[in-house]
N, CA, C and O atoms as CSV, one atom per row, in Angstrom:
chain,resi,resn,atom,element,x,y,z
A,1,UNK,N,N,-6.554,15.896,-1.610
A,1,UNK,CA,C,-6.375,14.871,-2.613
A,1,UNK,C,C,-6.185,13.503,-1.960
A,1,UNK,O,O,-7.107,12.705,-1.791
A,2,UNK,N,N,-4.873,13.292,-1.595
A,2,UNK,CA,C,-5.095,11.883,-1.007
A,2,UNK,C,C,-4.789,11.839,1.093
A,2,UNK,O,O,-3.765,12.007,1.756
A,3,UNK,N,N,-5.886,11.609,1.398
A,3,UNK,CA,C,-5.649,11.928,2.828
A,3,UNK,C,C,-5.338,10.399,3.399
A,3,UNK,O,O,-5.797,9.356,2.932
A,4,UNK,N,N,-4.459,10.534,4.503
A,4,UNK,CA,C,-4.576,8.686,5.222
A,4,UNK,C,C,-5.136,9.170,6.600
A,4,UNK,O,O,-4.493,8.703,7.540
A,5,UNK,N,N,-6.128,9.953,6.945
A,5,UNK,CA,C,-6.234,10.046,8.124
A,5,UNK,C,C,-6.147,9.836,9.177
A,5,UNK,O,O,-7.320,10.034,9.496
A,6,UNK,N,N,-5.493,9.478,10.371
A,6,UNK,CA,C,-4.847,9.646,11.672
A,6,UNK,C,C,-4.171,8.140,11.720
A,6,UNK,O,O,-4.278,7.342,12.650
A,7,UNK,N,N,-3.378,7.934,10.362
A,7,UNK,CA,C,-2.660,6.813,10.768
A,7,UNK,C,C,-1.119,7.151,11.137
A,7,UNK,O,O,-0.625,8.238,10.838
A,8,UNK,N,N,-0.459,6.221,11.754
A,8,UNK,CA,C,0.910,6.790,12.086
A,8,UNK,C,C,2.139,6.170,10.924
A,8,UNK,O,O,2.690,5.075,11.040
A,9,UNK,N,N,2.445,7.387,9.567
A,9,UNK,CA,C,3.455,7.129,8.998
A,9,UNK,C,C,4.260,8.057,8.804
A,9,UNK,O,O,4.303,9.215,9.219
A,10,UNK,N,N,5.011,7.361,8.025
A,10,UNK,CA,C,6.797,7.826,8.016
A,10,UNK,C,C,6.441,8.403,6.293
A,10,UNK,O,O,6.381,7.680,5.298
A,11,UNK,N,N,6.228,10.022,6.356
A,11,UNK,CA,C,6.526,10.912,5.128
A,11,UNK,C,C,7.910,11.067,5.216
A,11,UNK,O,O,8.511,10.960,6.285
A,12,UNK,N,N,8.649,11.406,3.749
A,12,UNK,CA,C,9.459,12.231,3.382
A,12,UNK,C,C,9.393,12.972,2.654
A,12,UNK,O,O,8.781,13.004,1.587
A,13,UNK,N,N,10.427,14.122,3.457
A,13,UNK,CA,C,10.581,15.456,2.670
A,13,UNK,C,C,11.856,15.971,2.895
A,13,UNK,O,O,12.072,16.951,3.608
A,14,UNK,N,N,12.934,15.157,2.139
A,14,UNK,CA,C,14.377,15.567,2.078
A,14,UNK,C,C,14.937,15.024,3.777
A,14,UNK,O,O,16.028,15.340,4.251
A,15,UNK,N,N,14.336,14.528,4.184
A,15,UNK,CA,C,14.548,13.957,5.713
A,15,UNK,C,C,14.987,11.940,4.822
A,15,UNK,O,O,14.713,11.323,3.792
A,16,UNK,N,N,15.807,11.722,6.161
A,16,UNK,CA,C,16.494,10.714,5.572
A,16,UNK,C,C,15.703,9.849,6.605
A,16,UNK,O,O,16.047,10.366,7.668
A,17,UNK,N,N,15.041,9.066,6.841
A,17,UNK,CA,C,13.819,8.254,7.982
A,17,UNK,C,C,15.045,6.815,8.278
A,17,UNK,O,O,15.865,6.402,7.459
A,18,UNK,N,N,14.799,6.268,9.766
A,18,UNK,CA,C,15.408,5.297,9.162
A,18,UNK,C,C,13.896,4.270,10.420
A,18,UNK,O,O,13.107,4.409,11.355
A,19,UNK,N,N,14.604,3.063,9.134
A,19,UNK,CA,C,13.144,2.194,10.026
A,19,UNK,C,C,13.970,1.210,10.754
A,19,UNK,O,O,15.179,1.194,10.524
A,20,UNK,N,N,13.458,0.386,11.608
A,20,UNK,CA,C,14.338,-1.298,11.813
A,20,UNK,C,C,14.548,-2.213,10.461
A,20,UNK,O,O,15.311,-3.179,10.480
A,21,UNK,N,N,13.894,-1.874,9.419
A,21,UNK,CA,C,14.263,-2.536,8.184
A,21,UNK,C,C,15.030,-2.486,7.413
A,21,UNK,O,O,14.532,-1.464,6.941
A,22,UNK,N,N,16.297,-2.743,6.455
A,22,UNK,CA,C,17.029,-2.110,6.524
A,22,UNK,C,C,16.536,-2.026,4.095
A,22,UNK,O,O,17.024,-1.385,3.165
A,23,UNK,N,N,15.664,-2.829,4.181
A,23,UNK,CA,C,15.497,-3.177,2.808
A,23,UNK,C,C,14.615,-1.453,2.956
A,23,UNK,O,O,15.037,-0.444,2.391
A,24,UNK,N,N,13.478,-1.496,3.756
A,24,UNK,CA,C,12.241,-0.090,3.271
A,24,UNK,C,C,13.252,0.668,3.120
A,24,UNK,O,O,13.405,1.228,2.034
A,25,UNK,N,N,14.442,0.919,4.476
A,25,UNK,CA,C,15.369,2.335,4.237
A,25,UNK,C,C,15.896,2.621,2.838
A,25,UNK,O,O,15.984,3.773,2.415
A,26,UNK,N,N,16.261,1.499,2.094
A,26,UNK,CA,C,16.386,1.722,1.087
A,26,UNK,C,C,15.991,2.083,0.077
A,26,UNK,O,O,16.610,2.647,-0.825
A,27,UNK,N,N,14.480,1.671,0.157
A,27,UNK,CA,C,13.324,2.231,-1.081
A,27,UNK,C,C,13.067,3.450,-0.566
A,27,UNK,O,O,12.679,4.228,-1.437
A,28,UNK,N,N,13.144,3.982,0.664
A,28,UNK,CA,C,12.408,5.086,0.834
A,28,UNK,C,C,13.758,6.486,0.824
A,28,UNK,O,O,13.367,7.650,0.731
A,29,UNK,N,N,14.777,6.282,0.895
A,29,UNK,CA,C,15.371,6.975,0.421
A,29,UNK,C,C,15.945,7.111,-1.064
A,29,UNK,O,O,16.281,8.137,-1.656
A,30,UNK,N,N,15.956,6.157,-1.376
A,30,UNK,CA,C,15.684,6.317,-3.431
A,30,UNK,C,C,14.702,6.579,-4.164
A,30,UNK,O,O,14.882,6.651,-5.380
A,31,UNK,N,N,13.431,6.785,-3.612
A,31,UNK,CA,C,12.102,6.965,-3.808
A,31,UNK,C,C,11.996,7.767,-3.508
A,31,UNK,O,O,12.499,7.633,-2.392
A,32,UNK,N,N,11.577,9.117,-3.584
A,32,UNK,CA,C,11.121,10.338,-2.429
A,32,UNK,C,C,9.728,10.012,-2.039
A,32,UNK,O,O,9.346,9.930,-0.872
A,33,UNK,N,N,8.776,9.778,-3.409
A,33,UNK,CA,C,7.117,9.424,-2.847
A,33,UNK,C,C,7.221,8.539,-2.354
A,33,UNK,O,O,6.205,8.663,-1.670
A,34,UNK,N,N,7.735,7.338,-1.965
A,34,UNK,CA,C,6.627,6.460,-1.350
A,34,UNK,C,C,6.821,6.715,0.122
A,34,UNK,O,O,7.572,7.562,0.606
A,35,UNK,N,N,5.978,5.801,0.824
A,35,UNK,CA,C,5.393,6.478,2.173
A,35,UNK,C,C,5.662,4.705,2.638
A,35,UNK,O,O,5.934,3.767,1.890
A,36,UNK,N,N,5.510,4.709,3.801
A,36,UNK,CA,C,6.219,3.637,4.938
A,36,UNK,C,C,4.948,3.376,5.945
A,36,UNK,O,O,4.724,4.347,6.667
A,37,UNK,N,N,4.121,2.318,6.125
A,37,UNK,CA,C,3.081,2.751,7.250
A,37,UNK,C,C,3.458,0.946,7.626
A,37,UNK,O,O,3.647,0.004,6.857
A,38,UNK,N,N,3.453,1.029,9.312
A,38,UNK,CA,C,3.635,0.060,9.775
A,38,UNK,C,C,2.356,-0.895,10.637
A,38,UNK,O,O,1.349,-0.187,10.638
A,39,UNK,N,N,2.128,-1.974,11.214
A,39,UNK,CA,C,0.742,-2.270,11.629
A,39,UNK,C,C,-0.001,-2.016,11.442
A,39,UNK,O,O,-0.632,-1.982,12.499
A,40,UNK,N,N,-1.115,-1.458,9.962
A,40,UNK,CA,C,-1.725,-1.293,10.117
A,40,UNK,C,C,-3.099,-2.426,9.621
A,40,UNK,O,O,-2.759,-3.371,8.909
A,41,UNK,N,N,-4.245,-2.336,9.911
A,41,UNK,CA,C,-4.915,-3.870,9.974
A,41,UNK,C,C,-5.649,-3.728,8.988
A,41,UNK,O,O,-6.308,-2.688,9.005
A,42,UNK,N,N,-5.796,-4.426,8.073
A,42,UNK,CA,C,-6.622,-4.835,7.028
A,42,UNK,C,C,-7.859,-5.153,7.224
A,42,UNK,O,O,-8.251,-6.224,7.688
A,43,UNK,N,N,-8.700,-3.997,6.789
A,43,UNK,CA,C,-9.956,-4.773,6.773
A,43,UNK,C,C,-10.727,-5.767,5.704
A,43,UNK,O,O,-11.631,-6.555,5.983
A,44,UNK,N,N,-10.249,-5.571,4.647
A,44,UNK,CA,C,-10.882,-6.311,3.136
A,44,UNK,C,C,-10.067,-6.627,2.611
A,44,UNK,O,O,-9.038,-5.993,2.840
A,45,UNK,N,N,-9.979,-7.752,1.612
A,45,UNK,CA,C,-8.889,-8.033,1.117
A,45,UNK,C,C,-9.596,-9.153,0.031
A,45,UNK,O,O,-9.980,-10.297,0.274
A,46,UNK,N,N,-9.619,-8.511,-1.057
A,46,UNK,CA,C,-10.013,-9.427,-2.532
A,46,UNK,C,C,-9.112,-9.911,-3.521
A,46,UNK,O,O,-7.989,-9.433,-3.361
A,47,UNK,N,N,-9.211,-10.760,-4.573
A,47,UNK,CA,C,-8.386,-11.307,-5.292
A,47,UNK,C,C,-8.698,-11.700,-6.345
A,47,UNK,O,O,-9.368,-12.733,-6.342
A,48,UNK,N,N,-8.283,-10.926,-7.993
A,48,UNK,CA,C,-9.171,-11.462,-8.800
A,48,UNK,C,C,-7.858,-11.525,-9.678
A,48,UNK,O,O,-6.913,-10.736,-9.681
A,49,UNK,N,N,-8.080,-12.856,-10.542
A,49,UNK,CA,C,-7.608,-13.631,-11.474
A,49,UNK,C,C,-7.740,-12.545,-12.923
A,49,UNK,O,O,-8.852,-12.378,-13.425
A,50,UNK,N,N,-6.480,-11.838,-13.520
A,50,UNK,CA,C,-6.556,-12.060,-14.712
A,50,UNK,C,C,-5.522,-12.944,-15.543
A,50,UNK,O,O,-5.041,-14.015,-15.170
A,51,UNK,N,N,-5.363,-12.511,-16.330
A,51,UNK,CA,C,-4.671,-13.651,-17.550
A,51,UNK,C,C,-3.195,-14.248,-16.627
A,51,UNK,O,O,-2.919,-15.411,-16.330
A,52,UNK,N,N,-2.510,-13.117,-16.366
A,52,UNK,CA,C,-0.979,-13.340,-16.579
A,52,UNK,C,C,-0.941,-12.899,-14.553
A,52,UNK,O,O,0.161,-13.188,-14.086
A,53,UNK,N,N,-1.493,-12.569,-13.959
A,53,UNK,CA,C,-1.491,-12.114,-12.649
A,53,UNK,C,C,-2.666,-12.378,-12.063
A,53,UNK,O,O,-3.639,-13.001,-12.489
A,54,UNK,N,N,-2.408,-11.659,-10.699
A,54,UNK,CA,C,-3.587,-11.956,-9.852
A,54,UNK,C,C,-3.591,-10.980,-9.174
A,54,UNK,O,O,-2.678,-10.988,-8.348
A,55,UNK,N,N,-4.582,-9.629,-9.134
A,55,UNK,CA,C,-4.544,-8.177,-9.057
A,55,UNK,C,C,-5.240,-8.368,-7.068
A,55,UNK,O,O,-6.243,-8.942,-6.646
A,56,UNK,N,N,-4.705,-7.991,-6.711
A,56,UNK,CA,C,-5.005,-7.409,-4.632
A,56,UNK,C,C,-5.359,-6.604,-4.470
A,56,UNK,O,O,-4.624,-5.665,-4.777
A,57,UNK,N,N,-6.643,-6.272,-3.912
A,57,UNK,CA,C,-6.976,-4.708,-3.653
A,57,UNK,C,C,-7.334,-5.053,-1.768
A,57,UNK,O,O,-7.719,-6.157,-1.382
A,58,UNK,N,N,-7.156,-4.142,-1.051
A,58,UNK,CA,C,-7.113,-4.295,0.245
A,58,UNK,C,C,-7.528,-3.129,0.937
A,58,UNK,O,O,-7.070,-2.079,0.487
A,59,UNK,N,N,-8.294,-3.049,1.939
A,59,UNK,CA,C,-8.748,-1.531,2.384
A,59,UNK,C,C,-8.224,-1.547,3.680
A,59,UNK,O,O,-8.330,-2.612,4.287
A,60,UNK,N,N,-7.638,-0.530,4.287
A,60,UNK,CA,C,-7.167,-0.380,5.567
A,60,UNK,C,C,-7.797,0.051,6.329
A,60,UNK,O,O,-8.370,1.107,6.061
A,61,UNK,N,N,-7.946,-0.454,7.391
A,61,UNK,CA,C,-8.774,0.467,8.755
A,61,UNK,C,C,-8.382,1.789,8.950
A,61,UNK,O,O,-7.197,2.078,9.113
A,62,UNK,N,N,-9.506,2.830,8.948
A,62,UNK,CA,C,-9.500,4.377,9.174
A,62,UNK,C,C,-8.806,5.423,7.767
A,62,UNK,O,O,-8.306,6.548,7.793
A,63,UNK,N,N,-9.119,4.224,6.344
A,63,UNK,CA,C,-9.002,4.960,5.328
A,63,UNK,C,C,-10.001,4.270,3.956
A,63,UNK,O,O,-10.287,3.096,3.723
A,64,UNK,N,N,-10.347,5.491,3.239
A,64,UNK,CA,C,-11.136,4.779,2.133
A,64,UNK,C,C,-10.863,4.678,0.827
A,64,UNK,O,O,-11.709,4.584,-0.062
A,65,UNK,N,N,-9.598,4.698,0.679
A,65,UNK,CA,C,-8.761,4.768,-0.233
A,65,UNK,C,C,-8.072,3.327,-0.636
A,65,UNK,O,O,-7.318,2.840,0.206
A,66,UNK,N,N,-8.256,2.698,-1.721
A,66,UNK,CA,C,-8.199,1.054,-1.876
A,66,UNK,C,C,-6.834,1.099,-2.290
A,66,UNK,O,O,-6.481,1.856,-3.194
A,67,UNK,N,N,-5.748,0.064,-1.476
A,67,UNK,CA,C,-4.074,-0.082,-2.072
A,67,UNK,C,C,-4.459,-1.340,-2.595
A,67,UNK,O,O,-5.281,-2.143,-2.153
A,68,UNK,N,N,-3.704,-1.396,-3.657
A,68,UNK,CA,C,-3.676,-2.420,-5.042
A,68,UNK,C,C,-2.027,-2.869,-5.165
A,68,UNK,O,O,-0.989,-2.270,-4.886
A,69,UNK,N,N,-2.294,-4.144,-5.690
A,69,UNK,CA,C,-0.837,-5.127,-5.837
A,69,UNK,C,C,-1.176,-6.051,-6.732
A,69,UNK,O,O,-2.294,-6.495,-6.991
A,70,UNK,N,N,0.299,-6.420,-7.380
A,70,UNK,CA,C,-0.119,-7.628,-8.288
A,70,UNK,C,C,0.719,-8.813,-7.552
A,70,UNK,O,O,1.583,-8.369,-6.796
A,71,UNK,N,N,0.627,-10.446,-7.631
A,71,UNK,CA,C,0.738,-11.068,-7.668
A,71,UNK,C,C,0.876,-12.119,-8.589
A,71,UNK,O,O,0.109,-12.026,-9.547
A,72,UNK,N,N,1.866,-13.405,-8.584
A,72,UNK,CA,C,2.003,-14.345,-9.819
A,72,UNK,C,C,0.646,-15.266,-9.630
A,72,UNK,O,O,-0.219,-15.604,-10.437
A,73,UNK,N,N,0.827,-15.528,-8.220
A,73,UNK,CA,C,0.083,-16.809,-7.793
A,73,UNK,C,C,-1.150,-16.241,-6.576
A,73,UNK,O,O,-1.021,-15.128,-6.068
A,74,UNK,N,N,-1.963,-16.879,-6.322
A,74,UNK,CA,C,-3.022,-16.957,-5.430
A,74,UNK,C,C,-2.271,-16.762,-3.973
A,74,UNK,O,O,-1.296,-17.448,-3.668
A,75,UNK,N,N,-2.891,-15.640,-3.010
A,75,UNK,CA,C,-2.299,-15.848,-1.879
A,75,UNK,C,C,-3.593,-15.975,-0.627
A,75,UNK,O,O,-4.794,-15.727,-0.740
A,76,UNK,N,N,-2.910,-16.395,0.409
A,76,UNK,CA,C,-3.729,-16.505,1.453
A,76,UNK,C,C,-3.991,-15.075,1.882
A,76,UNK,O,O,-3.204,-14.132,1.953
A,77,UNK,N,N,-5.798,-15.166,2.257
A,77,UNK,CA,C,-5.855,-14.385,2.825
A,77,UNK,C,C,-5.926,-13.245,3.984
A,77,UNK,O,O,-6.564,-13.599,4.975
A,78,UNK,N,N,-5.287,-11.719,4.028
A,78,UNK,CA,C,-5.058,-11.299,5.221
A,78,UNK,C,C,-6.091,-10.399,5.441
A,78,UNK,O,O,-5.840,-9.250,5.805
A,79,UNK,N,N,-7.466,-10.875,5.222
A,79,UNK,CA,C,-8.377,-10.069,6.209
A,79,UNK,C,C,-8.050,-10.236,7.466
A,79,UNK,O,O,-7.984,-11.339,8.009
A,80,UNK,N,N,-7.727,-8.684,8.249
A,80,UNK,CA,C,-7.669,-8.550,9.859
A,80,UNK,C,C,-6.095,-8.962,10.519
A,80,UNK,O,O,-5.605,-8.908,11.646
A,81,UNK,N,N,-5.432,-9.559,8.665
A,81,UNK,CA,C,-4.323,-8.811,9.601
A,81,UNK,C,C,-3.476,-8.065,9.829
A,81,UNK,O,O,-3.878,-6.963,9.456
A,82,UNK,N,N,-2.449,-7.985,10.256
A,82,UNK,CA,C,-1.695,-6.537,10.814
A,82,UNK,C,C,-0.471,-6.262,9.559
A,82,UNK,O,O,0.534,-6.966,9.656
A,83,UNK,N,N,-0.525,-5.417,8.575
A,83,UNK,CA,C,0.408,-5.407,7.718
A,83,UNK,C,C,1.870,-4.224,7.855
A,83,UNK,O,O,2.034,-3.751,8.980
A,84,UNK,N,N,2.683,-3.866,6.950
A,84,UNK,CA,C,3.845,-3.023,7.170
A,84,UNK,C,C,3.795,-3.017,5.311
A,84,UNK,O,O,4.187,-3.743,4.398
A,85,UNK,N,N,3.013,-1.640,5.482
A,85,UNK,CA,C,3.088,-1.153,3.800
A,85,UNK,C,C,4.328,-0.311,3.503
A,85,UNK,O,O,4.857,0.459,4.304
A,86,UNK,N,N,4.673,-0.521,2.415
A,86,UNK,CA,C,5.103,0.642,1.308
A,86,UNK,C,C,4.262,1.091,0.075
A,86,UNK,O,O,3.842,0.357,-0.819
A,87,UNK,N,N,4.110,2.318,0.188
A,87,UNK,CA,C,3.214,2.301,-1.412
A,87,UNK,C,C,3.021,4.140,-1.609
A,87,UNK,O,O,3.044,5.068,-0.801
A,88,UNK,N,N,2.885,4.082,-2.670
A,88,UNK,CA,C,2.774,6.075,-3.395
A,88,UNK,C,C,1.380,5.755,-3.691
A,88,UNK,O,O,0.711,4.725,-3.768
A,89,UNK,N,N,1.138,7.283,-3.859
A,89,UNK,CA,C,-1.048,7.254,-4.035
A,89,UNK,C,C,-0.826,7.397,-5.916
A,89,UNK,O,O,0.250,7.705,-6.427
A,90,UNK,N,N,-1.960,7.127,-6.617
A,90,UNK,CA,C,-1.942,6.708,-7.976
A,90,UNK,C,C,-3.372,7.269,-7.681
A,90,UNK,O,O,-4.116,7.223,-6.701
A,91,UNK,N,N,-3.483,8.045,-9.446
A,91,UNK,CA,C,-4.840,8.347,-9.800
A,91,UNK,C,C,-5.103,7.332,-10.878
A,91,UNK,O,O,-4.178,7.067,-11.646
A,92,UNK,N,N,-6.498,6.615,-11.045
A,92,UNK,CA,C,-6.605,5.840,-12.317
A,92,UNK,C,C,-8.321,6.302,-12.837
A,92,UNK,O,O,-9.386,6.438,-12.235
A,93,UNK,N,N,-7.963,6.411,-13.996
A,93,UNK,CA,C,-9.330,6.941,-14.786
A,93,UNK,C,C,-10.420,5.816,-15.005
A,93,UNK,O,O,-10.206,5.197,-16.047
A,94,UNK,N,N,-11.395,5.438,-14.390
A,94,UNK,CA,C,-12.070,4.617,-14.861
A,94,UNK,C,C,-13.375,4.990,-15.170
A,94,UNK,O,O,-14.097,5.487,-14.305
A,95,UNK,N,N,-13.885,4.741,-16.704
A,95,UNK,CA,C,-15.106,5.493,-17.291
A,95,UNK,C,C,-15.377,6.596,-17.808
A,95,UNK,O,O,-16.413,6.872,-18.413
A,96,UNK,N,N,-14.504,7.261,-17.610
A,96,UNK,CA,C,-14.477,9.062,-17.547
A,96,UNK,C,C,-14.090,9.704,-16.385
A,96,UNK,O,O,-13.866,10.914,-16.424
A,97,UNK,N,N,-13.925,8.790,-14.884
A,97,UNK,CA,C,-14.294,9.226,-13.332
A,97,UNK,C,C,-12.439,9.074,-13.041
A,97,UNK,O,O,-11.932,7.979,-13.287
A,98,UNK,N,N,-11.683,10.043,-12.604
A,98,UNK,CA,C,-10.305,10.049,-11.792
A,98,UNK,C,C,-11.159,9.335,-10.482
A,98,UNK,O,O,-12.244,9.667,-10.006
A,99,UNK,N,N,-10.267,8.265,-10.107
A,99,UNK,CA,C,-9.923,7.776,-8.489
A,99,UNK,C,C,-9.149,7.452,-7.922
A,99,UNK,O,O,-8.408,6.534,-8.273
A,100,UNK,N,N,-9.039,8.100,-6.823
A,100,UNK,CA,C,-7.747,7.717,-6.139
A,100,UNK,C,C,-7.484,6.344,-5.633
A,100,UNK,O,O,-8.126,5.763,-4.758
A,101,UNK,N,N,-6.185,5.780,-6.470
A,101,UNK,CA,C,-5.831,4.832,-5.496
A,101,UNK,C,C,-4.500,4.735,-4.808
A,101,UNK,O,O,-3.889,5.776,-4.564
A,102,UNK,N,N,-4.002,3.569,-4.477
A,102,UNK,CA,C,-2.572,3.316,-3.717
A,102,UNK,C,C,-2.036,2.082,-4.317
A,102,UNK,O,O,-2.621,1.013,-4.488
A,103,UNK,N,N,-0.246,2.563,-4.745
A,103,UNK,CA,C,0.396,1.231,-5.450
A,103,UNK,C,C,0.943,1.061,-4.482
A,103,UNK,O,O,1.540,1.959,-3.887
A,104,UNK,N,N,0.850,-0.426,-3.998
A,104,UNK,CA,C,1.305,-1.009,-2.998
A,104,UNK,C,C,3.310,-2.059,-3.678
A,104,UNK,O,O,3.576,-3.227,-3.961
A,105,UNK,N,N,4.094,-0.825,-3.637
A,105,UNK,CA,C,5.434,-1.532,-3.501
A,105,UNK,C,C,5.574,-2.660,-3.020
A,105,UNK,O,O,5.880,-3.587,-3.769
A,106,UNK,N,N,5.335,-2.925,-1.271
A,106,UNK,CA,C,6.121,-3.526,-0.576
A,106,UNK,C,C,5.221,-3.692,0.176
A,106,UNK,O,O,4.586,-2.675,0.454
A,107,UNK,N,N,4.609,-5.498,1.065
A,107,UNK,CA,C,3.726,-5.710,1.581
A,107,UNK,C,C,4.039,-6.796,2.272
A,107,UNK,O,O,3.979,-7.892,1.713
A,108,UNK,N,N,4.477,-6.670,3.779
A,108,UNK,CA,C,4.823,-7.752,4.409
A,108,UNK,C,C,3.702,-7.948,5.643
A,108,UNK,O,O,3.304,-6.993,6.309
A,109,UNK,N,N,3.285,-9.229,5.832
A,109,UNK,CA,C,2.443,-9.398,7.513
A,109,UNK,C,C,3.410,-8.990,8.756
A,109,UNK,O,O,4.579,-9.357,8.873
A,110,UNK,N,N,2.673,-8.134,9.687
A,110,UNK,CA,C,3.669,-7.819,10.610
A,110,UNK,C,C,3.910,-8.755,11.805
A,110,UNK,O,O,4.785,-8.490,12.629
């Protein structure tokens, strides 16, 4: 179902993780799904305007699985660079078709 293939993150499973951050430790132990992935580099990174937000979709190097974010305002963009995600995998129906995507919690440049 949802694979991240040979990237290096921090699952939980009743394991208490701790990072140098002290904010993720917190989501990720009140959260059981979400998942913690650090440096990893952005390859794409789009930005489209609707009404009330401004929706992010971003693809990571060595996965094909698109993480999505909302935004108030327009941001600069981080094609290529090095990010520190938080985010759980999300199925969304579009057309009739399930696809997998990724809600991106927490999204800082590393």
């Amino acid at each position: 179902m949802f694979t991240l293939n040979n990237w290096q993150t921090l699952l939980l499973s009743n394991v208490v993780v701790k990072t140098k951050n002290k904010t993720v430790d917190k989501l990720l132990n009140m959260h059981q799904k979400l998942t913690h992935s650090e440096m990893v580099k952005v390859t794409s990174h789009v930005q489209r305007d609707t009404k009330e937000w401004v929706l992010n979709t971003i693809m990571i190097e060595g996965c094909d699985v698109p993480f999505k974010y909302k935004r108030k305002k327009m941001y600069k963009n981080i094609k290529g660079q090095r990010v520190n995600l938080t985010y759980y995998p999300v199925t969304e129906s579009v057309a009739g078709i399930d696809i997998e995507t990724v809600k991106v919690v927490r999204i800082k440049i590393a």
